[in-house]
N, C-alpha and C positions, 0 to 999 in steps of 0.2 A: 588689318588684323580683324579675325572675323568672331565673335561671339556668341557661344550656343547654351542656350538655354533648355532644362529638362524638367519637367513638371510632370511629379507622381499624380496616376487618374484621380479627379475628385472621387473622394470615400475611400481613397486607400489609406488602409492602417498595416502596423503590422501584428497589431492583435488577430485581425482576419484571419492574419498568414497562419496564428498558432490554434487559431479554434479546433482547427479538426485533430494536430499531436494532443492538445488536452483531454478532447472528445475520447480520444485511442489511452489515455492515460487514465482516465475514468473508469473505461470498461475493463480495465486490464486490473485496475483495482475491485472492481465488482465481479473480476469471476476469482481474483485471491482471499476476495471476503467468503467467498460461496462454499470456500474447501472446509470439509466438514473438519480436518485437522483446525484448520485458522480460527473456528468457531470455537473448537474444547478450548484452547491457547487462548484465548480472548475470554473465557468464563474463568479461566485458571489467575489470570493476570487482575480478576477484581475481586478474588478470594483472597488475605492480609495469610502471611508468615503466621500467625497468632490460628488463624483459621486455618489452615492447614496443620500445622501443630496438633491441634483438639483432633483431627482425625487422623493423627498418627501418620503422617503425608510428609514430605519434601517437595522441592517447589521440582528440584532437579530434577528428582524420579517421577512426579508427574509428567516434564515432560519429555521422559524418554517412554513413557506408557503410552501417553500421545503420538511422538513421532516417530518410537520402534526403530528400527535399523537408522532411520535418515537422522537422528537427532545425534550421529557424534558426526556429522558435515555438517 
């Protein structure tokens, strides 16, 4: 009966293996942060119901002013 043994190279991980999908998950995040849409929507979302209100505003019709045609997808 013969017996074989397999040993991963010293310093392999498999975090290594994910560093670079993260890396690409990063960037893909930093060009969704960059769209000037994702910015109003991000100023809109730290304004309170109460604030909106006082300017005669809805949260909804804000953001179809924001995203125009693409906001009933």
């Amino acid at each position: 009966m013969a017996n074989t043994t397999i040993d991963a190279p010293r310093g392999f991980s498999w975090r290594s293996m994910a560093t670079p999908f993260a890396a690409i998950g990063r960037f893909l995040v930093l060009i969704a942060e960059a769209v000037p849409h994702a910015r109003e929507i991000e100023r809109l979302n730290q304004l309170s119901d109460a604030q909106l209100a006082a300017r005669g505003l809805t949260r909804e019709g804000e953001i179809r002013r924001i995203m125009g045609v693409s906001a009933a997808l």
